[in-house]
PALO-577804 format. One record per atom (N, C-alpha, C): residue in one letter; atom name; y, x, z. Coordinates in Angstrom, 2 decimals. Each point is the difference from the previous one (the first is absolute). Example, Ala and Ser with C-alpha at 12.3 -4.5 7.8 and 13.67 -1.06 7.14 Angstrom:
<recs>
<A; N; <-5.69; 13.19; 7.80>>
<A; CA; <1.19; -0.89; 0.00>>
<A; C; <1.20; 0.90; 0.00>>
<S; N; <1.05; -0.35; -0.72>>
<S; CA; <1.19; 0.82; 0.06>>
<S; C; <1.09; -0.77; 0.73>>
</recs>
This chain:
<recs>
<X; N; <33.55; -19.92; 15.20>>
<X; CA; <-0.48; -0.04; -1.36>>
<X; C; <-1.32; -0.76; -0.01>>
<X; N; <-0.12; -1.25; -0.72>>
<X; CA; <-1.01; -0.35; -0.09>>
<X; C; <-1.16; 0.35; -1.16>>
<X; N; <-1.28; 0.03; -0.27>>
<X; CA; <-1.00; 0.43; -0.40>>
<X; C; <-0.02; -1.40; -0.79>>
<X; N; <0.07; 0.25; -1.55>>
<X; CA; <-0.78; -1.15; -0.44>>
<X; C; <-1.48; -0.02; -0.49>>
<X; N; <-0.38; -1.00; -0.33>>
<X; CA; <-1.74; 0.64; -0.17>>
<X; C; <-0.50; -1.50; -1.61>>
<X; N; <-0.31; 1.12; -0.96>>
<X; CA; <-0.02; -1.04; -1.14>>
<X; C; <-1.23; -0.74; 0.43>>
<X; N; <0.28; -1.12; -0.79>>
<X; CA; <-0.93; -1.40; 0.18>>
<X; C; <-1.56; 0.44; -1.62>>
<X; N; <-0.63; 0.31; 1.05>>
<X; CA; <-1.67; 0.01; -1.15>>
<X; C; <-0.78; -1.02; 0.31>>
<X; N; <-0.77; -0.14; -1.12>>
<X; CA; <-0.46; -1.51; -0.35>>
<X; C; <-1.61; 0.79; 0.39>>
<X; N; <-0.66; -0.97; 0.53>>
<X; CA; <-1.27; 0.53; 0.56>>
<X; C; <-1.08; 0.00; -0.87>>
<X; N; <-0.57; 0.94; -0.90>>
<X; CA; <-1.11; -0.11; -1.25>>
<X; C; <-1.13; -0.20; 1.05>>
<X; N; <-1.15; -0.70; -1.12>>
<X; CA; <-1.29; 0.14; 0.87>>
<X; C; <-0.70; 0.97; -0.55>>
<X; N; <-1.09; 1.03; 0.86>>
<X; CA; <-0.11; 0.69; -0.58>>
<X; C; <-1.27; 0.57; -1.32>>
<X; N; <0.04; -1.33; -0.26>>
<X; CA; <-1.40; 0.30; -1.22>>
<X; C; <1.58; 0.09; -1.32>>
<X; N; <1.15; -0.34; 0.32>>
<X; CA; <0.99; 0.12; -0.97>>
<X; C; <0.63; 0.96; -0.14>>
<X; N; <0.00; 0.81; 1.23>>
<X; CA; <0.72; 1.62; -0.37>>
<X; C; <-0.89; 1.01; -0.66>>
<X; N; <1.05; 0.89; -0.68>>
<X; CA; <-0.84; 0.67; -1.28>>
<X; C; <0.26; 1.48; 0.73>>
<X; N; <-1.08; 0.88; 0.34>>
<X; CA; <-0.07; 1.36; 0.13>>
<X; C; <0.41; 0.66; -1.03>>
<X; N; <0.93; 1.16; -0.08>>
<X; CA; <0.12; 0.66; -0.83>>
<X; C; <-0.91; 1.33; 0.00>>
<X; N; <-0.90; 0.70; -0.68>>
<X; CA; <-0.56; 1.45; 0.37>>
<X; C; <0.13; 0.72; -1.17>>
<X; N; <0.87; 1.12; 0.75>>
<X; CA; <0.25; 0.88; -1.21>>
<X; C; <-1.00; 1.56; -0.15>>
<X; N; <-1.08; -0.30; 0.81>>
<X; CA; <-1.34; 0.93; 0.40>>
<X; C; <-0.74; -1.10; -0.69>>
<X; N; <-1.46; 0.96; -0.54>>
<X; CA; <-1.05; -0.70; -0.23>>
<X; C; <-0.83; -0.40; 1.30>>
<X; N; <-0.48; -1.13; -0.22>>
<X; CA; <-1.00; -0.10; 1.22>>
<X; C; <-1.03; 1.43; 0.29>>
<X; N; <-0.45; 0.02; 1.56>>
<X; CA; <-0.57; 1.03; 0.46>>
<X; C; <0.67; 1.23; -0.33>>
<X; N; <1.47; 0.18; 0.14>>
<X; CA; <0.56; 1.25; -0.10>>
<X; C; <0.79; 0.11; 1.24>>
<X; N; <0.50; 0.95; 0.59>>
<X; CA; <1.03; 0.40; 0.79>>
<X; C; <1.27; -0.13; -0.52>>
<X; N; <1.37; -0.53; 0.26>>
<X; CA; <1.00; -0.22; -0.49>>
<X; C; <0.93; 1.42; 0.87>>
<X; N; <0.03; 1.16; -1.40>>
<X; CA; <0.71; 1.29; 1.01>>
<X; C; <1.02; 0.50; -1.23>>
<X; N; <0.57; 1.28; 0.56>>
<X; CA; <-0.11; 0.73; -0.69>>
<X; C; <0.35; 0.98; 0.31>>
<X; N; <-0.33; 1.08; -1.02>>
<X; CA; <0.04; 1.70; 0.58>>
<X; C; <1.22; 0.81; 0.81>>
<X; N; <0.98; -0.64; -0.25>>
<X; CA; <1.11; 0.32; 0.74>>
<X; C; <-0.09; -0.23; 1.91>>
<X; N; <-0.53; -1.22; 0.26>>
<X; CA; <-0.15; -0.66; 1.32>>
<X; C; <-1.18; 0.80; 0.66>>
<X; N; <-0.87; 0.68; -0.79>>
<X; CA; <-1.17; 0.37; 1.11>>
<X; C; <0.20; 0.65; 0.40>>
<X; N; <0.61; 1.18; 0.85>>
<X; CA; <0.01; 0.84; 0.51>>
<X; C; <0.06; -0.52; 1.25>>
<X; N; <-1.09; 0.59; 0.84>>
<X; CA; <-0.06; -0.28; 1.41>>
<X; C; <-0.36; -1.53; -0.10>>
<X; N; <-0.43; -0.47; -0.96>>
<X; CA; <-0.70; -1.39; 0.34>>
<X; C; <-1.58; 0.31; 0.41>>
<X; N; <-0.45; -1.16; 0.50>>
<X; CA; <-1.58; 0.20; 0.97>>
<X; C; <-0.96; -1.13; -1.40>>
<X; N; <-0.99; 0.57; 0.54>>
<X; CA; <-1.07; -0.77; -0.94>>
<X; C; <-1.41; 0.50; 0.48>>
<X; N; <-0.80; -1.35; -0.24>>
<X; CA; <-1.64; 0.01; 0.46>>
<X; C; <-0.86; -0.12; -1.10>>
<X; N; <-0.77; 0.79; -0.07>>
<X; CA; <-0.69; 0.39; -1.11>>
<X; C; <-1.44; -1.14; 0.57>>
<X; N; <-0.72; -1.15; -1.45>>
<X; CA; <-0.61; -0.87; 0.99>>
<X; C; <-1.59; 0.63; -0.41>>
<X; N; <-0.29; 1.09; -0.50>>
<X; CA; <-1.15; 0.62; 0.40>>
<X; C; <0.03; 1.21; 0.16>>
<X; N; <0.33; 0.54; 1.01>>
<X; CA; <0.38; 0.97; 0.90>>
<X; C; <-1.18; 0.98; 0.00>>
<X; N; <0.44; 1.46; -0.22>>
<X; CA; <-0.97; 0.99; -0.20>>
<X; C; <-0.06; 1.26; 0.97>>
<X; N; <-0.76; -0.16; 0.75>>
<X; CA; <-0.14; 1.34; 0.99>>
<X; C; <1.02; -0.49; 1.15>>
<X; N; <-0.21; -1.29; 0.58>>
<X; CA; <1.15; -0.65; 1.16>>
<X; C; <1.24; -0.33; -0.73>>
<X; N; <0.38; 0.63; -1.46>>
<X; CA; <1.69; 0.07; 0.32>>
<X; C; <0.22; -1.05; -0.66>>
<X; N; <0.70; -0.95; 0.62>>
<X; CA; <0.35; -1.75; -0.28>>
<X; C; <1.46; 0.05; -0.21>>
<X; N; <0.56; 0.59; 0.82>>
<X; CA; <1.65; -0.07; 0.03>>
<X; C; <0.40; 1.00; -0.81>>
<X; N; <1.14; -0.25; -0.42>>
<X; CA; <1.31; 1.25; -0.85>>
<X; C; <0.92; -0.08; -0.25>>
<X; N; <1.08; 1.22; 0.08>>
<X; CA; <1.05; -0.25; -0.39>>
<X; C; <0.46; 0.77; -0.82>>
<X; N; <0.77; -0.33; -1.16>>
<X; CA; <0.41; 0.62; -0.87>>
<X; C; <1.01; 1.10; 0.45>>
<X; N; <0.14; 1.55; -0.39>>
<X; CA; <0.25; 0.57; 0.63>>
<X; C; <1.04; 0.71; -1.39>>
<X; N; <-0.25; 0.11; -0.64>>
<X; CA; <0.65; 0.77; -1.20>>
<X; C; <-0.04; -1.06; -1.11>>
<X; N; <0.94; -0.07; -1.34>>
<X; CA; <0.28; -0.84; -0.76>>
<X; C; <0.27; 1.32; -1.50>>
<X; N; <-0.96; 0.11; -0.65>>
<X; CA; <0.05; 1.49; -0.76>>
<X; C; <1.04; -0.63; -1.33>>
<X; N; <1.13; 0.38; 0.36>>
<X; CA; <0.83; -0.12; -1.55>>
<X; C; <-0.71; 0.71; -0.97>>
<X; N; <0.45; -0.48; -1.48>>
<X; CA; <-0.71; 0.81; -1.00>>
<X; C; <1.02; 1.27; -0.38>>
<X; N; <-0.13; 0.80; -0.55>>
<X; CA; <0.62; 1.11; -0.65>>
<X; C; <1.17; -0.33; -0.75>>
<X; N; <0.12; -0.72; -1.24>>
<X; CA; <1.32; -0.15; -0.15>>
<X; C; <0.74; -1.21; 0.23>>
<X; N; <0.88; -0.08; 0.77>>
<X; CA; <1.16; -0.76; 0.02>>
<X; C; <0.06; -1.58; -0.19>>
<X; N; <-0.01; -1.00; 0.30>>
<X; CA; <0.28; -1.11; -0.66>>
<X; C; <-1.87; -0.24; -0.36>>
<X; N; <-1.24; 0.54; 0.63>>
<X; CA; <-1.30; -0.51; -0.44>>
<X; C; <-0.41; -0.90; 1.11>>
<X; N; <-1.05; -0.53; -0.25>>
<X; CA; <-0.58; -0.86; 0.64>>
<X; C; <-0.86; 0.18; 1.27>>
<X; N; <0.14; -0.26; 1.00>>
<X; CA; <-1.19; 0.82; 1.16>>
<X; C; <-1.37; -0.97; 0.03>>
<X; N; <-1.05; 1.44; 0.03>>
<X; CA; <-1.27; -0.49; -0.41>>
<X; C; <-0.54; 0.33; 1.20>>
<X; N; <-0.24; 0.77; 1.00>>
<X; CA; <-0.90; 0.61; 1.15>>
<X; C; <1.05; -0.30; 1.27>>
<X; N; <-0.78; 0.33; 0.66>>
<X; CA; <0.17; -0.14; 1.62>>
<X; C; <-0.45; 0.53; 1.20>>
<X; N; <0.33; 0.37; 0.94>>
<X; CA; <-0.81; 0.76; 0.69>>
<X; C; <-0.01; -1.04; 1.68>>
<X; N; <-1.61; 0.05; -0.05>>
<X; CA; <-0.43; -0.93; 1.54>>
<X; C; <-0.44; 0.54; 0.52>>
<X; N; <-0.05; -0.06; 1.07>>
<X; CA; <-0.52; 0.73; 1.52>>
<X; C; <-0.79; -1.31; 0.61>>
<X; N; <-1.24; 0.68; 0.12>>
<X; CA; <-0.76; -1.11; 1.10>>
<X; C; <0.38; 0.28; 1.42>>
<X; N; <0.05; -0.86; 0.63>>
<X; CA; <0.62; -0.12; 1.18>>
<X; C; <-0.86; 0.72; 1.04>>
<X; N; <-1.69; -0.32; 0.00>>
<X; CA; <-0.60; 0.25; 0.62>>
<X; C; <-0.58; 1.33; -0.03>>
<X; N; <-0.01; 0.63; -1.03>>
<X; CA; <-0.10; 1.41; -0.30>>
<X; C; <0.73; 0.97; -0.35>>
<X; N; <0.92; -0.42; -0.20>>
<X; CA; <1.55; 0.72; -0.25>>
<X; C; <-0.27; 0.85; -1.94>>
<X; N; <-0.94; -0.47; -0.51>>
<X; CA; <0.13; 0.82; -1.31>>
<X; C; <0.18; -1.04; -0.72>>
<X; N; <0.33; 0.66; -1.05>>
<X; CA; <1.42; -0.34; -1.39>>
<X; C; <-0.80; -0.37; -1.20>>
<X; N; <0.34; -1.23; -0.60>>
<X; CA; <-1.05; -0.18; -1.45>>
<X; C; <2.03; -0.19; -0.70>>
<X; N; <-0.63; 0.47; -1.93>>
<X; CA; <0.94; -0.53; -0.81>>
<X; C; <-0.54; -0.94; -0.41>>
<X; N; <0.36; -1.22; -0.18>>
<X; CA; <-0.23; -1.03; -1.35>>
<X; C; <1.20; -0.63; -0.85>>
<X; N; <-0.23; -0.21; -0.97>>
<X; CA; <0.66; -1.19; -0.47>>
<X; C; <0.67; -0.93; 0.70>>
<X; N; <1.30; -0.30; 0.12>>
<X; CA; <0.41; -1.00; 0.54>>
<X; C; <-0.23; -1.40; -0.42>>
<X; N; <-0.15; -0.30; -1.28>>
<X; CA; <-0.63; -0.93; -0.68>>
<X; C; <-1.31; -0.80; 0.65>>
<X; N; <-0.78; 0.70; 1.06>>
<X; CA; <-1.36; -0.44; 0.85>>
<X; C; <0.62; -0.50; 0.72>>
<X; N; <1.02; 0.66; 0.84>>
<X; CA; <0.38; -1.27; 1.01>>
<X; C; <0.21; -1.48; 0.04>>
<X; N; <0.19; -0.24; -1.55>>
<X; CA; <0.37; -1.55; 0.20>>
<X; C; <-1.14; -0.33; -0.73>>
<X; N; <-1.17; 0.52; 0.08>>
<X; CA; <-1.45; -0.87; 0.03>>
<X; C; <-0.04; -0.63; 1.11>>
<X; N; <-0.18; -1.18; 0.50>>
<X; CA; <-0.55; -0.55; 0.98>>
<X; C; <-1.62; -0.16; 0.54>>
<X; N; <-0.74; 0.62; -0.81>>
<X; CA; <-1.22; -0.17; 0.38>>
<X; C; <-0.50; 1.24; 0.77>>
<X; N; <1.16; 1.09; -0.48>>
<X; CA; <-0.64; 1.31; 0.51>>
<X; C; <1.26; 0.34; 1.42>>
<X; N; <1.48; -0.47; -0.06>>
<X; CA; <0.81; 0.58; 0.67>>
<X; C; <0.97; -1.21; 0.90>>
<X; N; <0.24; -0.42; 0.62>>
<X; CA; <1.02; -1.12; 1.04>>
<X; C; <0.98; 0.88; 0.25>>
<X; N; <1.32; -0.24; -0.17>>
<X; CA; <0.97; 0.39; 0.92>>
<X; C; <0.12; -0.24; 1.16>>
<X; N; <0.23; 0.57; 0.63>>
<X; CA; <0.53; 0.60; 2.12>>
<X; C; <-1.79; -0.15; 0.45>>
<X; N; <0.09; 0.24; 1.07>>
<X; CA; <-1.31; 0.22; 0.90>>
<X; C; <-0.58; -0.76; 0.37>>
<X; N; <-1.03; -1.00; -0.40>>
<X; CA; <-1.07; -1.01; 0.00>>
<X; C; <-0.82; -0.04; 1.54>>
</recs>
C-alpha cells in the first residue's frame, strides 16, 4: 500500500494568518482539562512556585458552570481555592513547571 502525500504550496511567512481564539496574555484552557495539570505561579509566596491542581469544585446544580479549584503547592503540600479564571492570566500563572 502506498502512502500518498498531498502537494502544498509553500507560503512565506509574513503571509500566513494566525488564528487566536484567546485574548492575548491569556492561557488557552479550560475547566474540564485541569485536573492534575501543573502550573508556576510567577510571584511565588512563601517558596511555593509550583502546583497542581488537585480538585476541580463542580457547582451545586447540574448543568452550572465551574468557578473554583483546588491547588496544592508542591513544596509545602497545602491547598489554596481560586478561581479558575486566574489561571489563564499570564502575568500571574504559566502552565507546567518553569
Amino acid at each position: 500500500m502506498a502512502v500518498r502525500y498531498a502537494r502544498c504550496r509553500l507560503v512565506p511567512r509574513a503571509a500566513r494568518t494566525v488564528v487566536m481564539r484567546y485574548a492575548p496574555g491569556m492561557n488557552p484552557l479550560h475547566p474540564k482539562k485541569l485536573l492534575l495539570s501543573k502550573w508556576t505561579a510567577l510571584a511565588p509566596v512563601n517558596k511555593e512556585k509550583h502546583f497542581i491542581v488537585t480538585r476541580v469544585i463542580e457547582p451545586e446544580e447540574p448543568g452550572g458552570a465551574v468557578e473554583w479549584v483546588d491547588i496544592d503547592a508542591v513544596h509545602s503540600r497545602q491547598t489554596r481555592r481560586i478561581a479558575w479564571q486566574t489561571l489563564r492570566d499570564e502575568t500571574q500563572w504559566r502552565q507546567g513547571w518553569l
